[in-house]
C-alpha positions as CSV (number, residue, x, y, z in Angstrom):
1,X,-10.9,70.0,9.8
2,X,-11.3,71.4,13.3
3,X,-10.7,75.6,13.3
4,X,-8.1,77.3,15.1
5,X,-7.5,77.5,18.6
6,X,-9.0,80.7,20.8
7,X,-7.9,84.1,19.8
8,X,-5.0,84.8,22.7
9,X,-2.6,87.9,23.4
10,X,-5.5,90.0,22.8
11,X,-5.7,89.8,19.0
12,X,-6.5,87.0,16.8
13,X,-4.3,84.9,14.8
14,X,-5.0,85.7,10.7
15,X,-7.4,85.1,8.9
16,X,-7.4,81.5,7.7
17,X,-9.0,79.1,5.5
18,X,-7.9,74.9,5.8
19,X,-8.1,73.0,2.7
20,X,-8.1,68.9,3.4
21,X,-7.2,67.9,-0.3
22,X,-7.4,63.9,-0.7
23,X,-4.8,62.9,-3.1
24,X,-3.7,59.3,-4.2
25,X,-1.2,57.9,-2.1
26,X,-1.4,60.7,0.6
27,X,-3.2,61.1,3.6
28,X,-3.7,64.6,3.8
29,X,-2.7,68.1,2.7
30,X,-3.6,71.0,5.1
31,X,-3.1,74.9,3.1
32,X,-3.5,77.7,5.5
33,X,-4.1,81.1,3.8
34,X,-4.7,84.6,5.2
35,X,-3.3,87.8,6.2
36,X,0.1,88.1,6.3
37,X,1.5,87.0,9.8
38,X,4.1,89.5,11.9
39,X,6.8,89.0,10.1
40,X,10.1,87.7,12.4
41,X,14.1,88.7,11.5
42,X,16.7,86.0,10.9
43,X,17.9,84.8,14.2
44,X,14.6,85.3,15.8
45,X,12.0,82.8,17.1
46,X,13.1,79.8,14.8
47,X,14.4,81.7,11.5
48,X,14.0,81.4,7.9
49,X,17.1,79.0,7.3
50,X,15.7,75.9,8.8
51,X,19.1,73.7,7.4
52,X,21.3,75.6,9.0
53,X,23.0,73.8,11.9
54,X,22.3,75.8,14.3
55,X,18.9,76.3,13.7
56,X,18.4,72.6,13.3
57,X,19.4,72.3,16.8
58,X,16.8,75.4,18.1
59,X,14.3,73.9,15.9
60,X,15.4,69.7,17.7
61,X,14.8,71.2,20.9
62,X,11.3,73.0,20.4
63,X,10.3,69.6,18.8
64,X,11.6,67.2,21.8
65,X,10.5,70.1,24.1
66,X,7.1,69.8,23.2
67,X,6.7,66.0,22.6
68,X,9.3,64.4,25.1
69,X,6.5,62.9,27.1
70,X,5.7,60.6,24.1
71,X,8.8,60.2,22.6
72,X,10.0,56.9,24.3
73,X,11.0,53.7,24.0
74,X,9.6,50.7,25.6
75,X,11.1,48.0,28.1
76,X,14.3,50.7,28.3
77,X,14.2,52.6,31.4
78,X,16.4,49.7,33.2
79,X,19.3,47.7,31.8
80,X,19.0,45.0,34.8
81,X,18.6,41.6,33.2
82,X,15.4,40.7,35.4
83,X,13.6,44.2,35.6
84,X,14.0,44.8,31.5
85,X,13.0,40.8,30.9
86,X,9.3,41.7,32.9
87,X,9.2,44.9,31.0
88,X,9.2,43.4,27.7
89,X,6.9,40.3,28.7
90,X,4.4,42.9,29.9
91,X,4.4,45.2,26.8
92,X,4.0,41.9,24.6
93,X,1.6,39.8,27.0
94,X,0.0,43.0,29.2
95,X,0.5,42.5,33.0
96,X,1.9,39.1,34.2
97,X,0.1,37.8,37.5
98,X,1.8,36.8,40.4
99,X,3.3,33.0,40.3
100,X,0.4,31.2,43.0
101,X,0.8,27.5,42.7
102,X,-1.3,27.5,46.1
103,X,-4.3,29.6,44.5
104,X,-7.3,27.5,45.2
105,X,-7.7,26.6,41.3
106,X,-4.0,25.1,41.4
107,X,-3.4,21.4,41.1
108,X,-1.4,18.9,42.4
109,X,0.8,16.3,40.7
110,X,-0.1,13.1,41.6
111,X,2.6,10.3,41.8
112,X,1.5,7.0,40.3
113,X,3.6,3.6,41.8
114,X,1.7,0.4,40.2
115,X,-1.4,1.5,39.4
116,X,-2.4,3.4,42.7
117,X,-1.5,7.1,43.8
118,X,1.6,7.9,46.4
119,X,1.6,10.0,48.8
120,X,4.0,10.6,52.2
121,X,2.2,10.4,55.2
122,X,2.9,9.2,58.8
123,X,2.4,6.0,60.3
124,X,0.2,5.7,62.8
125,X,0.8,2.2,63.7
126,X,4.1,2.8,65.0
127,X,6.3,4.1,67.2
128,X,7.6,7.6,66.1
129,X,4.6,7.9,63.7
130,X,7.7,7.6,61.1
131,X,6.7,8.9,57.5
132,X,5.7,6.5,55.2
133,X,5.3,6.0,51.1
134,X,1.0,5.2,51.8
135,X,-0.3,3.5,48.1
136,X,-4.1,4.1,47.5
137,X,-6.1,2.6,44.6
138,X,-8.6,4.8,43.0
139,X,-11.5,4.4,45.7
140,X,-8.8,5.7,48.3
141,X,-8.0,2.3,49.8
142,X,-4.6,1.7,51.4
143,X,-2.9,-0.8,49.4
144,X,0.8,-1.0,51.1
145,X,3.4,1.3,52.9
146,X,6.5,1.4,51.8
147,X,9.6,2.9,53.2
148,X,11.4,3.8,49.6
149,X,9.9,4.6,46.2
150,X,12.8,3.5,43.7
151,X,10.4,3.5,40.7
152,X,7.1,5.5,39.4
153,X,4.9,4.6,36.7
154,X,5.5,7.9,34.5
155,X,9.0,9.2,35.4
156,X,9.9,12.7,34.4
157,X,11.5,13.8,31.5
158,X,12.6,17.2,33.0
159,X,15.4,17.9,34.9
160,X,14.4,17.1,38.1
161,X,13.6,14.0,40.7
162,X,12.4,11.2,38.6
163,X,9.9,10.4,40.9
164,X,9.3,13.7,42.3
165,X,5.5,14.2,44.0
166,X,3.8,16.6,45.3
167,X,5.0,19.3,42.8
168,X,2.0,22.2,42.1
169,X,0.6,23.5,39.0
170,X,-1.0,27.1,38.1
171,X,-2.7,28.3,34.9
172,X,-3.9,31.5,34.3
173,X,-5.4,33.2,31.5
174,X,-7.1,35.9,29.6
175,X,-8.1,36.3,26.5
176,X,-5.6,34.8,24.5
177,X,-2.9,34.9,26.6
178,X,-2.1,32.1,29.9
179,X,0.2,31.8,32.0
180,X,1.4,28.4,33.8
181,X,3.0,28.3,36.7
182,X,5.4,25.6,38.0
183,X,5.9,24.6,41.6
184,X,8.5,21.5,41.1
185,X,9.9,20.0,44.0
186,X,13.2,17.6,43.5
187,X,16.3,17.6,45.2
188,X,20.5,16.6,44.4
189,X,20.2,13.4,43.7
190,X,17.0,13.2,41.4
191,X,15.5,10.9,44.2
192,X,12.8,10.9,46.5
193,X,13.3,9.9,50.3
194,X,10.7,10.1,53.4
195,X,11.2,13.3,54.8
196,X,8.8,16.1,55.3
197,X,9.9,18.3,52.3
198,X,8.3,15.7,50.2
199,X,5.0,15.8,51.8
200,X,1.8,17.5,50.3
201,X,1.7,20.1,52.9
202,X,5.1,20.9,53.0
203,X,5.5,24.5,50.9
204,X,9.0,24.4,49.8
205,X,10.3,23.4,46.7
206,X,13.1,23.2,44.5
207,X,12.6,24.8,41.2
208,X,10.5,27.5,39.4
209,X,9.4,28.8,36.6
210,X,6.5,30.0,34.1
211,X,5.4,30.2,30.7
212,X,3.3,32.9,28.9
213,X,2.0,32.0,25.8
214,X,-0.3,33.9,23.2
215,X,-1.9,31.4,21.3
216,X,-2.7,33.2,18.2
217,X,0.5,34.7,17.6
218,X,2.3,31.8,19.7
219,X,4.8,34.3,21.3
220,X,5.9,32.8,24.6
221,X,8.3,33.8,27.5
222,X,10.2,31.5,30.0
223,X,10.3,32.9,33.5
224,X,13.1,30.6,36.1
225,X,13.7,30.7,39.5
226,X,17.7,31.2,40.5
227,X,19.2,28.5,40.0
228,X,22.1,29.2,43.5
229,X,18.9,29.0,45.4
230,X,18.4,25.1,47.1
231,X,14.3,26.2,47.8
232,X,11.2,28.2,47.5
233,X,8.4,28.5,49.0
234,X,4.9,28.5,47.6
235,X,2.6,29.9,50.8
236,X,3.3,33.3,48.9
237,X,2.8,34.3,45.4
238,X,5.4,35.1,43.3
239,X,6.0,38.5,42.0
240,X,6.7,38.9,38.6
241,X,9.9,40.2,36.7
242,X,9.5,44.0,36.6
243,X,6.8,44.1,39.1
244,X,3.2,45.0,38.1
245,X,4.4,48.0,36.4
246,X,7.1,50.5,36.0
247,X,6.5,52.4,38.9
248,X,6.5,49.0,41.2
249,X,9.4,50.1,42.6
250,X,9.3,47.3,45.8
251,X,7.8,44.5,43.4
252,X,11.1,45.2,41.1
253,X,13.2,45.2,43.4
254,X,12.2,41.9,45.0
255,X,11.9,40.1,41.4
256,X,15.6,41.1,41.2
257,X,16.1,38.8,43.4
258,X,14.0,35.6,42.8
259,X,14.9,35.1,38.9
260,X,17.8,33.2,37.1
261,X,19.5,36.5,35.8
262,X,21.7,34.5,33.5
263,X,18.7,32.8,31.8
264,X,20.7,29.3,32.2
265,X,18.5,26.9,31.1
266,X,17.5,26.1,28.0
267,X,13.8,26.2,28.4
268,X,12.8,26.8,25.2
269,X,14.5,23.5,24.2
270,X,11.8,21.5,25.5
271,X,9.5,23.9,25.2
272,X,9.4,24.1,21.5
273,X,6.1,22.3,20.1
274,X,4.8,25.7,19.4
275,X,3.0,25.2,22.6
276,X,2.6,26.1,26.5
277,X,3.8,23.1,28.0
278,X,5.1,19.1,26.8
279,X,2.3,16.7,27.6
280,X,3.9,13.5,28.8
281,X,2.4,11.2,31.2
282,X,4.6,12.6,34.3
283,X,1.9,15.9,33.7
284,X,-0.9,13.7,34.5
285,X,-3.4,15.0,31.6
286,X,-6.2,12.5,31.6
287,X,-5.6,12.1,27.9
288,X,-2.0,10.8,28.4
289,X,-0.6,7.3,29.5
290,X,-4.1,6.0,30.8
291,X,-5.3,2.8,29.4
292,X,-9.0,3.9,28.2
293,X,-7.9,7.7,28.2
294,X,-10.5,9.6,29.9
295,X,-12.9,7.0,30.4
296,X,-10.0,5.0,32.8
297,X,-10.9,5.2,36.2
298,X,-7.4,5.9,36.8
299,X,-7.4,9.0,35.2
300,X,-10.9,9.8,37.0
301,X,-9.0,9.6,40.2
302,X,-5.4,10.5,39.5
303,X,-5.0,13.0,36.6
304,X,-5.7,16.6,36.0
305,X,-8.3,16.0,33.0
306,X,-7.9,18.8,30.7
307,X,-6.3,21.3,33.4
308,X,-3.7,21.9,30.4
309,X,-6.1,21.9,27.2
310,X,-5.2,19.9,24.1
311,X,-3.8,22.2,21.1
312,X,-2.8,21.6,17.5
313,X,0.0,22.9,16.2
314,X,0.9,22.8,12.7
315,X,4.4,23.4,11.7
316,X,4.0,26.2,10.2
317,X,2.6,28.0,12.8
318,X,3.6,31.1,14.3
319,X,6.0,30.7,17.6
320,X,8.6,33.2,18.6
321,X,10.4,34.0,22.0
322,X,10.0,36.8,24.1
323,X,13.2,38.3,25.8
324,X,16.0,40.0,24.3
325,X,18.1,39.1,27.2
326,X,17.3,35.3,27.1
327,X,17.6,34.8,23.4
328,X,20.5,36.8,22.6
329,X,23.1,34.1,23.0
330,X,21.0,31.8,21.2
331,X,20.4,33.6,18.0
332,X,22.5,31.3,16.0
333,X,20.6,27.6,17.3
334,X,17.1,29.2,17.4
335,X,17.5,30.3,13.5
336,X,18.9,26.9,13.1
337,X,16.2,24.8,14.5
338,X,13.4,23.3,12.2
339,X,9.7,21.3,12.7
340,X,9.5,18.4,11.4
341,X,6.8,17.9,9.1
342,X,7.0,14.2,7.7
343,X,4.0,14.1,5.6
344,X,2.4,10.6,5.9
345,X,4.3,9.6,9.1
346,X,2.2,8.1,11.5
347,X,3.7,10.2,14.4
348,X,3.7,13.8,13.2
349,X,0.4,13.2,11.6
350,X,-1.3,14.3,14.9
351,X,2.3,15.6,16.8
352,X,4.2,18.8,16.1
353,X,7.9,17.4,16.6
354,X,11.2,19.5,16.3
355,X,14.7,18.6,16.0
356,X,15.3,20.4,19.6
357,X,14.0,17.9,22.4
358,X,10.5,16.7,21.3
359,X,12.3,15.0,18.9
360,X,15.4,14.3,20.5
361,X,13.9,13.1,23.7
362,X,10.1,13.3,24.0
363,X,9.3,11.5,20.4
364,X,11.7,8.5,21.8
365,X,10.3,8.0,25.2
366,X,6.7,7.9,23.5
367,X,7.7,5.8,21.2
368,X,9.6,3.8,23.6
369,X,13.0,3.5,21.2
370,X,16.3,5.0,21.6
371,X,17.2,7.3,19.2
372,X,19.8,7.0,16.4
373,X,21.2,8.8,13.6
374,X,22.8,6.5,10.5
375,X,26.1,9.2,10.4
376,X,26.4,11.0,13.0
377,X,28.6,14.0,12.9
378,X,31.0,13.8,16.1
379,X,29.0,16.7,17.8
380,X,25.9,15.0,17.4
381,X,27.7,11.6,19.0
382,X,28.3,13.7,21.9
383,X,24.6,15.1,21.9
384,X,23.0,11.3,20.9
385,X,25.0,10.0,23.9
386,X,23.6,12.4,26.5
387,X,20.2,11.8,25.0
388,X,20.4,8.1,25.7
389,X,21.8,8.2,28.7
390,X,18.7,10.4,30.2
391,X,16.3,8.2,28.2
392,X,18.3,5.0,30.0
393,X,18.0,6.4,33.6
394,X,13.7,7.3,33.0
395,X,13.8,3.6,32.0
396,X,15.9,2.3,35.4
397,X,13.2,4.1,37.1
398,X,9.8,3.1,35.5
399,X,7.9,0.3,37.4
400,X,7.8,-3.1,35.7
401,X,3.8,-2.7,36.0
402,X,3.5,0.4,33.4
403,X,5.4,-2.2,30.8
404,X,3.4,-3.3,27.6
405,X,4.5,-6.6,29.1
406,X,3.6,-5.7,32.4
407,X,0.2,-5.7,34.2
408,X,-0.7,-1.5,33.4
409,X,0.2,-2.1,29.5
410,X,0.8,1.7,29.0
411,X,4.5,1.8,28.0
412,X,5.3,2.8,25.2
413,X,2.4,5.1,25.8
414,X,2.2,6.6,22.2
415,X,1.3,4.0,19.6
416,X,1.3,4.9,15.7
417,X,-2.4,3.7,15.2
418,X,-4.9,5.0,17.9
419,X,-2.8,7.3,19.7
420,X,-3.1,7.6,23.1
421,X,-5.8,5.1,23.0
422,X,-4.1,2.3,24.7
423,X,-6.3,-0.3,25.4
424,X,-6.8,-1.4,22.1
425,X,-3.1,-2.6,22.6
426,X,-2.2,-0.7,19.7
427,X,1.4,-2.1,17.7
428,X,4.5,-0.5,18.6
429,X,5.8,2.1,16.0
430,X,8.3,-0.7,13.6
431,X,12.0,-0.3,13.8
432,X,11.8,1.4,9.8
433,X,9.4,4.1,10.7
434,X,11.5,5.2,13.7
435,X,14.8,5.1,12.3
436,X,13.2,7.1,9.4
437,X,11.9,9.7,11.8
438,X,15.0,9.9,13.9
439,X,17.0,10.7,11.3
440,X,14.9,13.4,10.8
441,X,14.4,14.9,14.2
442,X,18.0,15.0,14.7
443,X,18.4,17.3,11.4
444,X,19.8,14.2,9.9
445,X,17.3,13.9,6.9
446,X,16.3,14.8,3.6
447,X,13.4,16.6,1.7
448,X,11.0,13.8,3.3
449,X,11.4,15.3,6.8
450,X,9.6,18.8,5.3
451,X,11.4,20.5,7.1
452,X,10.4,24.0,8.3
453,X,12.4,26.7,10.3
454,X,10.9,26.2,14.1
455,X,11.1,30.0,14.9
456,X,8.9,32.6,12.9
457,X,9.9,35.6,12.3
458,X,9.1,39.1,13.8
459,X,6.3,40.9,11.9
460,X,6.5,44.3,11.4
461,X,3.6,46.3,11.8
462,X,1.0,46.6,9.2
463,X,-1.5,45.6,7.2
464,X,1.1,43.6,5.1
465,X,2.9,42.4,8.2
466,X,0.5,41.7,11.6
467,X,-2.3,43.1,9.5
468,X,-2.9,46.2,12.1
469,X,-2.2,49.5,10.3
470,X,-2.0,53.2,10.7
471,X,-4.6,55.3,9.3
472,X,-6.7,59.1,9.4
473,X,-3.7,61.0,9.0
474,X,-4.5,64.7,9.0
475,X,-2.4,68.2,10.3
476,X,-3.6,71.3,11.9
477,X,-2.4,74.4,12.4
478,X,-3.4,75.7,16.0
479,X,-1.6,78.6,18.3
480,X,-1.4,78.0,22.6
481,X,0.5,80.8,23.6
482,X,-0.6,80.2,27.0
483,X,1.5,76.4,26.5
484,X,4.1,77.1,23.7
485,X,6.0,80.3,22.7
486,X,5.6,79.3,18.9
487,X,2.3,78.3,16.7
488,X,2.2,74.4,16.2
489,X,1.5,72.4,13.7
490,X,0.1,69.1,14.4
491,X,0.5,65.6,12.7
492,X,-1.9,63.0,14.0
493,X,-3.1,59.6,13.1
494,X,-4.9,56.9,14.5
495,X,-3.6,53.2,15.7
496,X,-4.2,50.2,17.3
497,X,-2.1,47.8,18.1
498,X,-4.0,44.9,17.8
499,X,-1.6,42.0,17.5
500,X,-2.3,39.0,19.4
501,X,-5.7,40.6,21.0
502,X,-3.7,42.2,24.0
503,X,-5.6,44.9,25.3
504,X,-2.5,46.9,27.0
505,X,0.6,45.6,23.8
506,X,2.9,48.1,24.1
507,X,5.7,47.0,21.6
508,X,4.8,49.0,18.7
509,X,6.2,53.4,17.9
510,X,6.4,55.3,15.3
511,X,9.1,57.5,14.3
512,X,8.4,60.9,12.3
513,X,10.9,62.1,9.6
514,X,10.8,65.5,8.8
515,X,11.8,68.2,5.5
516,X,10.8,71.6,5.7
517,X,11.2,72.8,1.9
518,X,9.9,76.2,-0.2
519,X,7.0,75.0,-2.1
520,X,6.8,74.8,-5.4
521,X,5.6,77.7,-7.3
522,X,3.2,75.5,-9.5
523,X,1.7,74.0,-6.0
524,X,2.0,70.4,-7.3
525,X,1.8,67.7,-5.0
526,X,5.1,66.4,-3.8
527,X,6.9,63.2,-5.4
528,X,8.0,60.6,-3.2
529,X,11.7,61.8,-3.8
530,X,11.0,64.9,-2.3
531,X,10.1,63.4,1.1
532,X,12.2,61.9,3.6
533,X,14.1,59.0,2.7
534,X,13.3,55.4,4.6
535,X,16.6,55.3,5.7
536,X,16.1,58.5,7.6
537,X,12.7,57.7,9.1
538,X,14.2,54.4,10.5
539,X,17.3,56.6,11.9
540,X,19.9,55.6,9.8
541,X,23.4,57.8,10.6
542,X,21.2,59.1,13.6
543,X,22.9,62.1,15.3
544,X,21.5,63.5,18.5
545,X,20.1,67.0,18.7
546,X,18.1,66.3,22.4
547,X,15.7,63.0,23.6
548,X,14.7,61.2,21.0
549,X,15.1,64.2,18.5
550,X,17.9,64.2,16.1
551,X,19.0,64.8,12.4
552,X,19.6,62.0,10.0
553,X,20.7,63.3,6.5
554,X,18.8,66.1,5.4
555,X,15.5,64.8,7.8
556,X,15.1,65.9,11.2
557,X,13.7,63.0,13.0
558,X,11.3,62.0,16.3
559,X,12.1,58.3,17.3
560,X,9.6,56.3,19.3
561,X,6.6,58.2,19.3
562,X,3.7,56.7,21.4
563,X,-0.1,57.4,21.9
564,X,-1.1,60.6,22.7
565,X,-1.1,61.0,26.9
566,X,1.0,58.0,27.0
567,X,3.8,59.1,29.1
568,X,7.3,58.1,29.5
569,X,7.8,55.1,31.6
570,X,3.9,54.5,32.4
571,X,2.3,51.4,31.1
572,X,-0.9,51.7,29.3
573,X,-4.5,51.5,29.9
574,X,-6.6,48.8,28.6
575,X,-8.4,49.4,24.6
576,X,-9.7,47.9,22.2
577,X,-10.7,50.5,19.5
578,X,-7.8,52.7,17.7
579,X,-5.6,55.2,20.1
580,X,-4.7,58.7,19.1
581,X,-1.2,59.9,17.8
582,X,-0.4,63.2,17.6
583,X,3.5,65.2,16.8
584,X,3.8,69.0,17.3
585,X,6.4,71.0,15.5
586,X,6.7,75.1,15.2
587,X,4.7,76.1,12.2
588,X,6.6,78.1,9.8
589,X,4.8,80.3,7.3
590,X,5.5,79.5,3.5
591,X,6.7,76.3,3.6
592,X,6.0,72.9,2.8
593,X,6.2,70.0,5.3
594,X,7.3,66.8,4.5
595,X,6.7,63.8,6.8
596,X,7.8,60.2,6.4
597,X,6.0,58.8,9.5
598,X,7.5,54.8,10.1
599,X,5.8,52.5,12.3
600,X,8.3,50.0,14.8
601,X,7.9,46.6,16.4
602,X,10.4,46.2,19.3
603,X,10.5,42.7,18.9
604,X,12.4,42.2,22.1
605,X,14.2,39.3,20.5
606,X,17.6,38.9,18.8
607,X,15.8,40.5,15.7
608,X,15.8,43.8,17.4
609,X,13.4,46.1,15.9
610,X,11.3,45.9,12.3
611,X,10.0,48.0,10.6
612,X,6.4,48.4,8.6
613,X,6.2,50.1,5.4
614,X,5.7,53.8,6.6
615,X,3.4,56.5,5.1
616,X,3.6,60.3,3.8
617,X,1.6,63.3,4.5
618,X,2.5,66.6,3.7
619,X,1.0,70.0,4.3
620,X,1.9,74.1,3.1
621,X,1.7,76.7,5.1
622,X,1.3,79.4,3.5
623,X,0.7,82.9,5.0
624,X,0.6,85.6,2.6
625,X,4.2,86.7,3.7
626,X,8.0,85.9,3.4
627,X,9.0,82.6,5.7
628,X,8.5,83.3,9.9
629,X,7.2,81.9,12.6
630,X,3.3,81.9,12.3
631,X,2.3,84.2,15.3
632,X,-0.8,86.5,15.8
């Protein structure tokens, strides 16, 4: 135990003696002893009657006086949809980086018409030099111009131009955590014509949007452009919701106004294979929709290769979305929603499928089939009906050539036997087994869909919830007379918040209840009774004395304590081995302190906040004389 702090006002403190006693379900016990301390009246410094009211409230204001720098909550300093959303994606993912679909590592989506790549280009041949569709095979020749481009090989499944080209993609990532980025261009009519906003070096576009994901806790967020915004324009990055940090005052204010404030769209409807991103041929992954996979020369040419890398997913992974504001009017279908597990199935053997849209809409275009339920309820006849009338129009626009029947022989492009693998010519999925599987991925079936809730739960902190806990609890008694009018004791502890590998996670405080008591005259250690209740330490019946300082029942209470030096409204520096905590409250001789000290996730979700499974420490002060403020 470190000794006290220099002698000050010209005389030392008393005499003392500290005592670390380890005890069984404790973390420390500090017993200071010596001379007796100048003793203080009633009414003075703090007092002797601690549960009065009105001391309470002297004593509340020391307490949030001295630790009010710590004492904060994260992602709360603005209520602005936009500026909270980037606050709580940075304190789960650390900082965001600016949305570049132009960075020099970005790619372009390729357009696919018969076989050979698309592009708009004009025509030098004649008069006007009018822009053309120009079709190259994979060595670059030119095959044909057209003048319209009806139909693609590998329409898009999204909600944009079925055809659309010339759309960018951006990836990002560090250590566990990426970020893709999303550059779509597409227009009213979900068709593309020969004008220059459809060519290659043309910057604008017509929607955007990112995904962060952490792929070992498979937390993601779902950043979206405005959506009463006709373009954007990628020849400058975009800044992130809530700016680089809290004190990016310009870069908050500009995110403000780039991003869909409503949170619209449904992205996490799609998004919802407890991944980044839906691979479907329209993404051009070498592994997808080519005839010999990553041998065709095709996808040599054309595709992306492994610019979005392959995961597994099992369905019982962990996935969860980030952003309170987003998922708070969708509580009710998220807790709803379920993977599908299908033992035995040929399709979610190797495929995590959902009854959202992987299974609604993805599963049946792969599987080329329309999907059906046996009894439909009359709000999923409304829901089927949509479905197939999306999965009717992608079919009205695929080319003839990408047909099984058809010269490419890649559609259906997800056979039940080899996969992607397609030029085996692989049998089509039968009639049975889809009808079987539909059933189930529109929440339709039985015990033999093994079905599982989609969305994981929050986990508290601790070693029996994210497995990071709180340890090294001690107290101290030290005097700064120079800082602080009164003689504090300290509480401190070491954590790190190590969930998901994030360097800079920020979602995680404690709060400290408090009971000052008499000792016992026997000195026996405490029962758990005697400390502060869990109710109090999570704030239960709350009431307000200053800050985050307040009374709840007979506790006093700190809320939101952070690392030590981690001030109000900053965002934290980078680590990787345990932070420091510390709490200061007046020391008061001959009594016993009783802490309760609860660890928080915000979950930034329509969970709200859990809590882990808290620990006590307690420590007497005793100082030879009746109850005062320790002074020298």
């Amino acid at each position: 135990m470190k000794p006290a702090s220099a002698v000050t006002h010209g005389r030392p403190p008393p005499t003392t003696r500290r005592t670390p006693v380890a005890i069984a379900g404790l973390f420390s016990v500090l017993v200071v002893t010596g001379s007796p301390a100048t003793a203080a009246s009633v009414g003075d410094e703090i007092g002797t009657s601690v549960f009065a009211p009105e001391d309470n409230r002297r004593f509340g204001e020391i307490v949030e006086a001295w630790n009010a720098d710590i004492l904060w909550e994260p992602a709360a300093v603005s209520q602005d949809p936009i500026t909270k959303f980037g606050d709580e994606a940075r304190a789960v993912f650390g900082p965001i980086p600016p949305g570049d679909c132009n960075a020099p590592d970005s790619r372009r989506l390729i357009l696919e018409v018969d076989g050979n790549s698309v592009d708009l280009a004009p025509n030098l041949s004649k008069p006007g030099l009018p822009l053309e569709f120009e079709h190259r095979d994979v060595y670059g020749n030119l095959v044909r111009r057209t003048t319209s481009l009806p139909k693609c090989d590998k329409p898009s499944l999204a909600a944009s131009a079925y055809c659309a080209m010339n759309s960018r993609l951006a990836r990002v990532s560090l250590n566990h955590v990426s970020w893709t980025f999303l550059c779509r261009k597409s227009s009213s009519s979900l068709e593309v014509d020969n004008i220059e906003y459809w060519r290659s070096t043309d910057p604008k576009f017509a929607l955007y949007g990112a995904i962060g994901f952490n792929d070992l806790t498979g937390e993601i967020a779902f950043i979206d452009g405005r959506k009463d915004r006709d373009t954007f324009d990628w020849s400058t990055p975009f800044v992130p919701p809530g700016g680089q940090s809290y004190s990016d005052a310009a870069g908050r204010a500009s995110a403000r106004e780039l991003y869909d404030r409503t949170f619209k769209v449904d992205c996490h409807a799609c998004h919802d294979n407890k991944k980044p991103y839906v691979i479907d041929p329209h993404v051009k992954q070498a592994r997808v929709a080519y005839a010999s996979g990553d041998a065709d020369g095709r996808a040599a040419a054309f595709a992306q290769g492994e610019f979005l890398p392959g995961r597994t997913a099992r369905a019982e992974a962990p996935f969860r979305v980030i952003g309170s504001g987003y998922t708070a009017g969708r509580a009710f279908e998220m807790t709803r929603a379920k993977a599908v597990g299908f033992p035995g199935h040929p399709c979610t053997s190797c495929h995590s499928l959902t009854t959202l849209e992987t299974g609604r809409r993805f599963a049946a275009d792969a599987a080329g089939k329309m999907p059906m339920i046996a009894r439909p309820t009359p709000g999923q006849l409304d829901a089927l009906f949509e479905q197939k009338v999306l999965l009717t129009n992608v079919k009205n626009h695929r080319t003839d050539w990408a047909l099984r029947s058809g010269t490419g022989k890649l559609y259906p492009w997800m056979p039940p036997v080899n996969g992607g693998e397609l030029s085996t010519l692989s049998p089509e999925i039968s009639d049975e087994e889809w009808n079987r599987l539909s059933q189930c991925l529109w929440d339709a079936g039985g015990e033999e869909c093994g079905y599982q809730s989609l969305y994981t739960a929050c986990p508290a902190p601790g070693k029996s919830g994210d497995g990071f806990d709180a340890k090294d609890f001690t107290t101290e008694v030290s005097w700064q007379p120079q800082d602080r009018e009164h003689p504090a004791l300290h509480l401190k502890w070491r954590y790190r918040n190590g969930y998901g590998e994030v360097p800079t996670r920020d979602d995680v405080r404690f709060n400290v209840a408090m009971i000052i008591a008499d000792p016992p005259t026997d000195a026996r250690l405490p029962f758990d009774s005697e400390f502060p209740s869990v109710s109090a330490a999570r704030g239960s019946q709350f009431t307000n004395t200053r800050g985050e300082v307040g009374v709840s029942g007979s506790a006093i209470v700190l809320k939101n304590a952070s690392f030590a030096g981690h001030k109000k409204w900053t965002d934290p520096s980078p680590a990787i081995a345990m932070r420091d905590y510390a709490i200061d409250v007046p020391a008061v001789c001959g009594k016993r302190y009783l802490f309760r000290v609860m660890p928080k996730r915000f979950c930034f979700d329509y969970s709200g906040v859990v809590y882990g499974a808290g620990y006590t420490v307690h420590a007497d002060i005793v100082c030879g004389g009746s109850a005062s403020p320790l002074k020298p």
